[in-house]
N, CA, C and O atoms as a GROMACS GRO file, in nm:
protein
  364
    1UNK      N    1   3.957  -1.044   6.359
    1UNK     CA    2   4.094  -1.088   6.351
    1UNK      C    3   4.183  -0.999   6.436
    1UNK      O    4   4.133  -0.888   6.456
    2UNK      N    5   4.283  -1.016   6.481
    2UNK     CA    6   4.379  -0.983   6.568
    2UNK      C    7   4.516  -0.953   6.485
    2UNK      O    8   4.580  -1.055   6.457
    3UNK      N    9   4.563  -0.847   6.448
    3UNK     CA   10   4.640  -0.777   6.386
    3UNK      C   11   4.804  -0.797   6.514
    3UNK      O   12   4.820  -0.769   6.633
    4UNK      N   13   4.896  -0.861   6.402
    4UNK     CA   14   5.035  -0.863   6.488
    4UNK      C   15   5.125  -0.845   6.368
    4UNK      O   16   5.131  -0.892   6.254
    5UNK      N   17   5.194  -0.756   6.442
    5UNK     CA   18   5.355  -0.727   6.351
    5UNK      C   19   5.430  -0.809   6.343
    5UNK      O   20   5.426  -0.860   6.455
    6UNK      N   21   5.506  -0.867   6.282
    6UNK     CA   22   5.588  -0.992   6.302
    6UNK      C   23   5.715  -0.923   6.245
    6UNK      O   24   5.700  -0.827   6.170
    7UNK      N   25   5.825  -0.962   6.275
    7UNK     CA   26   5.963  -0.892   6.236
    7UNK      C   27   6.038  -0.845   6.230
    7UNK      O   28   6.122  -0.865   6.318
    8UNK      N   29   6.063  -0.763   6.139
    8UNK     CA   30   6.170  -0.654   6.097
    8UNK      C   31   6.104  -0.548   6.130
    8UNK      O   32   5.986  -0.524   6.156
    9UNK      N   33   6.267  -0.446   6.120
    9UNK     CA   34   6.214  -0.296   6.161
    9UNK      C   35   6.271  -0.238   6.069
    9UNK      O   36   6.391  -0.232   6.095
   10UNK      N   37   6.239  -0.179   5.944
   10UNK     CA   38   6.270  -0.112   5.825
   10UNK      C   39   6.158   0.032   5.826
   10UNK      O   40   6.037   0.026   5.851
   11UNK      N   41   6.238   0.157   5.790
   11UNK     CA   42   6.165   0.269   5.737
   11UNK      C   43   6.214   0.261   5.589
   11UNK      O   44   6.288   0.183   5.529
   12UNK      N   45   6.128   0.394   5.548
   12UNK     CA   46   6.064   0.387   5.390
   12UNK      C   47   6.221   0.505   5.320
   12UNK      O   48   6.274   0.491   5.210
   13UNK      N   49   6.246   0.572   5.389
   13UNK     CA   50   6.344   0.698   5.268
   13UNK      C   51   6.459   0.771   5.402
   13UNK      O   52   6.486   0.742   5.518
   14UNK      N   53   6.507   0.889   5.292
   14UNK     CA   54   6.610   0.987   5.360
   14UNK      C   55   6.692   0.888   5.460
   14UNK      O   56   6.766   0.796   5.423
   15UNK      N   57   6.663   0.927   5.595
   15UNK     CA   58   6.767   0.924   5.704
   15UNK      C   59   6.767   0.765   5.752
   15UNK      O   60   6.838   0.710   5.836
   16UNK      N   61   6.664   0.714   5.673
   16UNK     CA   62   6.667   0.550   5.741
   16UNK      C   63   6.738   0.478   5.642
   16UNK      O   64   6.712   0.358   5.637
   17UNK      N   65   6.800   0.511   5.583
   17UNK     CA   66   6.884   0.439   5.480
   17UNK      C   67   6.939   0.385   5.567
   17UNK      O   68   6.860   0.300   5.610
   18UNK      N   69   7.034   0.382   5.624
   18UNK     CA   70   7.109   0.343   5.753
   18UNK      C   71   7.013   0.190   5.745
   18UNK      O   72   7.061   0.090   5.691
   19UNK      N   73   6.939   0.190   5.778
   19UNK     CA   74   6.837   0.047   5.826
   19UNK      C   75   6.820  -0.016   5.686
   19UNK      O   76   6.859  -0.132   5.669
   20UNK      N   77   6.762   0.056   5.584
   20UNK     CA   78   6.733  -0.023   5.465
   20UNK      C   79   6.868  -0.101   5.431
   20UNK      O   80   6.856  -0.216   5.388
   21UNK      N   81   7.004  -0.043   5.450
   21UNK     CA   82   7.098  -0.100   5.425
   21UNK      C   83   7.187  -0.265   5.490
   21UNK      O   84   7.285  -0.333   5.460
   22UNK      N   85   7.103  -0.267   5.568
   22UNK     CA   86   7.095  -0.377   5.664
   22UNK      C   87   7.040  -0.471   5.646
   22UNK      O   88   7.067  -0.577   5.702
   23UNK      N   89   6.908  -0.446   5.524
   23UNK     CA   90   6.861  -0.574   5.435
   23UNK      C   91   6.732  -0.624   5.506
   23UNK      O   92   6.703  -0.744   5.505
   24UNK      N   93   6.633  -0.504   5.585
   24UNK     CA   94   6.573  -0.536   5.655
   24UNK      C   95   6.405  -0.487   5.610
   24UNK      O   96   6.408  -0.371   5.568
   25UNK      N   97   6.284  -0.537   5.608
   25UNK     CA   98   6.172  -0.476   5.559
   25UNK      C   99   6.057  -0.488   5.707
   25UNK      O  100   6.066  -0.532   5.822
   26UNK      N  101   5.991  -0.446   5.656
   26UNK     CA  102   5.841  -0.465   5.800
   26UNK      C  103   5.771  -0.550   5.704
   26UNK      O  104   5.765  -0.558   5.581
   27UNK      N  105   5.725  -0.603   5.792
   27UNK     CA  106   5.616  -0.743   5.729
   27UNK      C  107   5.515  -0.720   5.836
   27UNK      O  108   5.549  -0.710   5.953
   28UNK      N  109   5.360  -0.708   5.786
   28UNK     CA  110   5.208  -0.748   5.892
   28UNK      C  111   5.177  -0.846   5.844
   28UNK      O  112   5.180  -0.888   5.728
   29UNK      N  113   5.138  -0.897   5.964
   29UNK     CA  114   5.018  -1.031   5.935
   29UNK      C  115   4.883  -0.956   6.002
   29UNK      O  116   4.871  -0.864   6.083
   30UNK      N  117   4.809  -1.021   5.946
   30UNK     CA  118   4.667  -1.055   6.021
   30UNK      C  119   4.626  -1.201   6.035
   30UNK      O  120   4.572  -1.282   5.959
   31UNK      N  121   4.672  -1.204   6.160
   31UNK     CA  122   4.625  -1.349   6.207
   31UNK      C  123   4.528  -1.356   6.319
   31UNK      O  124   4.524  -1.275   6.412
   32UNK      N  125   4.430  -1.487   6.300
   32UNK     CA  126   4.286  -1.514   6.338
   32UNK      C  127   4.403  -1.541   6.501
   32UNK      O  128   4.525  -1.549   6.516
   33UNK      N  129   4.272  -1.549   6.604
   33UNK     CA  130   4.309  -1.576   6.727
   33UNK      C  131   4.386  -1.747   6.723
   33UNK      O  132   4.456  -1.774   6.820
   34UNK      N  133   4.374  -1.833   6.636
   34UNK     CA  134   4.390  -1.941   6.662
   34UNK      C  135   4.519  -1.948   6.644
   34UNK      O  136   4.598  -2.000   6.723
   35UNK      N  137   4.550  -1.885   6.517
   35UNK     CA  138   4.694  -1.852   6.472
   35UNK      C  139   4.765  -1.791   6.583
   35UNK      O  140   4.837  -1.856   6.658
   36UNK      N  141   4.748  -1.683   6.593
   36UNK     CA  142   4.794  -1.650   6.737
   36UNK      C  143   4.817  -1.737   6.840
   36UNK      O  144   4.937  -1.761   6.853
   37UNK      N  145   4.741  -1.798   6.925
   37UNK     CA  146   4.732  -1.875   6.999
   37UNK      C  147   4.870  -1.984   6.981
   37UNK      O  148   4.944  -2.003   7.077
   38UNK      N  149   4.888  -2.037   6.874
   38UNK     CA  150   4.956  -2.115   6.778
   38UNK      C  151   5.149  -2.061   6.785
   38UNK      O  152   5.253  -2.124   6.807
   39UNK      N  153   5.118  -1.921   6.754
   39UNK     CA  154   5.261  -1.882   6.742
   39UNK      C  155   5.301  -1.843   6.911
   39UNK      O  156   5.418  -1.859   6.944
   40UNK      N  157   5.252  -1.818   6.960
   40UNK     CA  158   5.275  -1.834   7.111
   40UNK      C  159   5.292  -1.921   7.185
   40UNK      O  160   5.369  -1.913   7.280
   41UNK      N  161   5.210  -2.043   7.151
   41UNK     CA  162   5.278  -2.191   7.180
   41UNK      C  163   5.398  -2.228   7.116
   41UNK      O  164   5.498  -2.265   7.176
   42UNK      N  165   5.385  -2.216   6.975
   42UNK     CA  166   5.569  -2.218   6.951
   42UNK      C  167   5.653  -2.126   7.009
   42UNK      O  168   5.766  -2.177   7.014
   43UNK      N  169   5.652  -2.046   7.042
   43UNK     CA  170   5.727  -1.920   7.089
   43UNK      C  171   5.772  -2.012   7.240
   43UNK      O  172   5.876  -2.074   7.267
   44UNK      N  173   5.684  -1.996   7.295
   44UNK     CA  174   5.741  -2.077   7.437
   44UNK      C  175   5.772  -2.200   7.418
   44UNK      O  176   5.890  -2.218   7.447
   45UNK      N  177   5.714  -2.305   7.379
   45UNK     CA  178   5.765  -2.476   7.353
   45UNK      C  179   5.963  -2.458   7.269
   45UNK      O  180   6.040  -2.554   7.258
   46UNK      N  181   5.994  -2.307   7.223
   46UNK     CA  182   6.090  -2.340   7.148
   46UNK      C  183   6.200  -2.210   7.228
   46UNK      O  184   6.313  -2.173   7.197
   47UNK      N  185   6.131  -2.178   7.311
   47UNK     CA  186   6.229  -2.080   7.398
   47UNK      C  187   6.286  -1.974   7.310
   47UNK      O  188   6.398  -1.924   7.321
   48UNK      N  189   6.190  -1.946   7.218
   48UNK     CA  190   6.214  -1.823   7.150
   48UNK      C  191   6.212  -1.688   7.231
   48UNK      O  192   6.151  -1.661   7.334
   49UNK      N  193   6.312  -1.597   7.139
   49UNK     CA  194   6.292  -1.456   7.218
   49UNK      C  195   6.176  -1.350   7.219
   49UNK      O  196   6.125  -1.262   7.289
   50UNK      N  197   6.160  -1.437   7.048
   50UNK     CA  198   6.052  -1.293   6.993
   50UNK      C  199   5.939  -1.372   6.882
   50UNK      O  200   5.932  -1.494   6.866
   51UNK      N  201   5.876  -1.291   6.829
   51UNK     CA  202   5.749  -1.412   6.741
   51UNK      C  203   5.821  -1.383   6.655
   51UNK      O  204   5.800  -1.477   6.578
   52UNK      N  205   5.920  -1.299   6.588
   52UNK     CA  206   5.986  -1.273   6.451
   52UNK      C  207   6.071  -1.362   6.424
   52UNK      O  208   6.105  -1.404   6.313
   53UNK      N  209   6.132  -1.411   6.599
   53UNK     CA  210   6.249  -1.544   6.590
   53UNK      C  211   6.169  -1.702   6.559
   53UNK      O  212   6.217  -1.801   6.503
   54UNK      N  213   6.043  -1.685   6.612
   54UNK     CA  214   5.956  -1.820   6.590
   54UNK      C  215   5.945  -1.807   6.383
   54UNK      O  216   5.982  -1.901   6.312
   55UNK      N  217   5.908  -1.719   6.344
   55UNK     CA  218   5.897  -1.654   6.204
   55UNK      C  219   5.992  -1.720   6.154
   55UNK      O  220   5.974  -1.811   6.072
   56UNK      N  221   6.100  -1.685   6.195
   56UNK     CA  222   6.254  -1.745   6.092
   56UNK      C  223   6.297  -1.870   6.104
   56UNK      O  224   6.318  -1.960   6.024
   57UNK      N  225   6.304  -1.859   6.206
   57UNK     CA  226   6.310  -2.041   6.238
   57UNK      C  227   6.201  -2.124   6.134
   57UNK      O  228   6.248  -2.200   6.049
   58UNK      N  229   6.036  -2.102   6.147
   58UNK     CA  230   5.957  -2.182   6.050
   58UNK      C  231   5.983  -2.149   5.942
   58UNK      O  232   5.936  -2.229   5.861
   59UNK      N  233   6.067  -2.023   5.870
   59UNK     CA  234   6.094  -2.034   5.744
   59UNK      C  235   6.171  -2.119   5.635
   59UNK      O  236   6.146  -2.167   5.524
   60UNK      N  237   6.305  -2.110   5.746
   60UNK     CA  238   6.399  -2.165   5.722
   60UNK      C  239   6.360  -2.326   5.702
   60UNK      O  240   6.373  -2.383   5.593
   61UNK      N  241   6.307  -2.397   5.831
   61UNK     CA  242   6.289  -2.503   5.825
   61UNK      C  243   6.121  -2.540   5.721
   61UNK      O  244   6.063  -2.646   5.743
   62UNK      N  245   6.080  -2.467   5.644
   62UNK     CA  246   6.017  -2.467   5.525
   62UNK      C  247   6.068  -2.498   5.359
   62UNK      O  248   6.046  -2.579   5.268
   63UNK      N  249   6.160  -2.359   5.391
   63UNK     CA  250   6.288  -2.356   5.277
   63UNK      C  251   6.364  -2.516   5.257
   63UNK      O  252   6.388  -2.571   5.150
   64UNK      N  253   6.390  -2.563   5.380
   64UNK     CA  254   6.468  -2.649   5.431
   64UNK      C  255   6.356  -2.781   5.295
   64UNK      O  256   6.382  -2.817   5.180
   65UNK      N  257   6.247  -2.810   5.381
   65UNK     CA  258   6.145  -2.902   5.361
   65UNK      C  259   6.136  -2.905   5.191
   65UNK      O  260   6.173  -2.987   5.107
   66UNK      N  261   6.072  -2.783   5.183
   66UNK     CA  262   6.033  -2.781   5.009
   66UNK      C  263   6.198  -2.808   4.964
   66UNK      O  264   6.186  -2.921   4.918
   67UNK      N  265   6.315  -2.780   4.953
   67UNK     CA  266   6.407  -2.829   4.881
   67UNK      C  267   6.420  -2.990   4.877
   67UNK      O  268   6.421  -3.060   4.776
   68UNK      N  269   6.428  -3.033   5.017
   68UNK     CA  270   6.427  -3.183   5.021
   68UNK      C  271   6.302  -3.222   4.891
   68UNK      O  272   6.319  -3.279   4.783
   69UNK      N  273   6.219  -3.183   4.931
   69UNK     CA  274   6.112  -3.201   4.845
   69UNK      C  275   6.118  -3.191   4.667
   69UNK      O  276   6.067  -3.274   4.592
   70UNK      N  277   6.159  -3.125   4.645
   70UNK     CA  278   6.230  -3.063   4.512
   70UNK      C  279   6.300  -3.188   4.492
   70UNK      O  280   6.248  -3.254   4.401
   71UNK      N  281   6.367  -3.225   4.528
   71UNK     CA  282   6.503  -3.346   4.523
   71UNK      C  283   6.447  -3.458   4.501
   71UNK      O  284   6.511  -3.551   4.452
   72UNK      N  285   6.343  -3.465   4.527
   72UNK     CA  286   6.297  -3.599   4.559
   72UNK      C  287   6.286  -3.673   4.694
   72UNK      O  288   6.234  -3.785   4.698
   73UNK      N  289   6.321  -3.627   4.777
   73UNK     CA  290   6.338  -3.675   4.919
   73UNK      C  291   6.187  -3.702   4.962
   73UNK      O  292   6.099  -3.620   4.935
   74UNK      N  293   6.166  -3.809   5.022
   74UNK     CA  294   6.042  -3.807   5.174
   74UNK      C  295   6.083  -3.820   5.281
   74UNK      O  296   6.194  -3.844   5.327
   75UNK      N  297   5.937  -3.792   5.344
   75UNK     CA  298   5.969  -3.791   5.529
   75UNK      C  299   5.888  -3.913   5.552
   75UNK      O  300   5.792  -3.966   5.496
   76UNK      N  301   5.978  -3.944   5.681
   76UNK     CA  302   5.950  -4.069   5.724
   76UNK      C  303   5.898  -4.039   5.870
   76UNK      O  304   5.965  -3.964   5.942
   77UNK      N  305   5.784  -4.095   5.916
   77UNK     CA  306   5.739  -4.036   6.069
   77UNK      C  307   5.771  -4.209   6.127
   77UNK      O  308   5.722  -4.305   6.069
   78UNK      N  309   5.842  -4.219   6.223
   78UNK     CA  310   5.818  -4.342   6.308
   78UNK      C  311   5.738  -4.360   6.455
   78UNK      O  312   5.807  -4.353   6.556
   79UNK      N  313   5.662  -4.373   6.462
   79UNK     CA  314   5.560  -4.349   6.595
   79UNK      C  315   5.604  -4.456   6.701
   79UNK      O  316   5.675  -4.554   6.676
   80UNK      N  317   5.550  -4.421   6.829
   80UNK     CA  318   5.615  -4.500   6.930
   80UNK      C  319   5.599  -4.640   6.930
   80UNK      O  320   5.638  -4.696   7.033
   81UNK      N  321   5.564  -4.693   6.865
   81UNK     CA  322   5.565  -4.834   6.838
   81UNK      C  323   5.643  -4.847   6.754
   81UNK      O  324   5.646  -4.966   6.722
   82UNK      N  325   5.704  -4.796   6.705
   82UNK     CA  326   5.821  -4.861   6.549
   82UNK      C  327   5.754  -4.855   6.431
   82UNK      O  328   5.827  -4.869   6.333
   83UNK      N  329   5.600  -4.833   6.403
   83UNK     CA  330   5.575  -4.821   6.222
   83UNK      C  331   5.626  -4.710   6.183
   83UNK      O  332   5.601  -4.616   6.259
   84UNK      N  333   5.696  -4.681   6.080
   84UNK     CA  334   5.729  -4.579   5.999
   84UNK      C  335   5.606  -4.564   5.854
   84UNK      O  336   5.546  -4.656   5.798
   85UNK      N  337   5.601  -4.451   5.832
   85UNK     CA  338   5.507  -4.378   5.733
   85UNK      C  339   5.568  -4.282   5.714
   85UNK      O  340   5.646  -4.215   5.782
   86UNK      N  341   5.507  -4.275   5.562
   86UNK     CA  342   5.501  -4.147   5.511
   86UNK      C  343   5.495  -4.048   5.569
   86UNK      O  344   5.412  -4.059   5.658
   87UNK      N  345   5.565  -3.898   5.567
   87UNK     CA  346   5.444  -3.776   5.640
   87UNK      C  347   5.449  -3.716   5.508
   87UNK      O  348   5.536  -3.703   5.423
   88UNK      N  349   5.318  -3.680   5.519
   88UNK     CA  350   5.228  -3.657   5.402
   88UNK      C  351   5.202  -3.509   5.474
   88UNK      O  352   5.142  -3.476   5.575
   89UNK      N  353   5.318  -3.398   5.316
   89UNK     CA  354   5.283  -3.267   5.328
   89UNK      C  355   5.166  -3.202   5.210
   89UNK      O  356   5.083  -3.260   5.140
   90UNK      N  357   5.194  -3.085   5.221
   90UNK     CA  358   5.075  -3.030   5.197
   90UNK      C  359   5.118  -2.979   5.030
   90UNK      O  360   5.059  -2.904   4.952
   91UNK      N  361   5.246  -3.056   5.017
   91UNK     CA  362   5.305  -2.982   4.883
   91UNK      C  363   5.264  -3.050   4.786
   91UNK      O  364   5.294  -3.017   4.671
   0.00000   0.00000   0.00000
């Protein structure tokens, strides 16, 4: 597996308070090459700056998803012919 930092830049005590106060933590992933591969195609297809900005963006629009979801809401996919369907998540 291929080890990437994704994120924030937070230290642990004393003099980095300064940063903790900013509301900020370090997060690792360990992600397989495919994953990788994956967040780098989003990264460029979305003209991101950084993989931490690809990160927030899919969060948000997660957060986003599962609430609709919560509500009761579905997604509707319409494909280039005009059928509309379900999109069928993973929730």
């Amino acid at each position: 597996m291929t080890a990437t930092t994704l994120g924030y830049a937070s230290k642990q005590a004393g003099a980095d308070e300064k940063v903790r106060s900013i509301g900020k933590s370090r997060v690792q992933f360990d992600l397989s090459p495919r994953a990788i591969a994956l967040l780098t195609e989003l990264k460029e297809k979305t003209d991101a700056a950084t993989y931490a900005e690809v990160f927030k963006n899919a969060m948000k629009l997660y957060d986003g998803i599962i609430t609709e979801v919560e509500r009761g809401s579905e997604f509707l996919i319409r494909d280039k012919n005009g059928k509309v369907s379900e999109f069928r998540m993973f929730l």
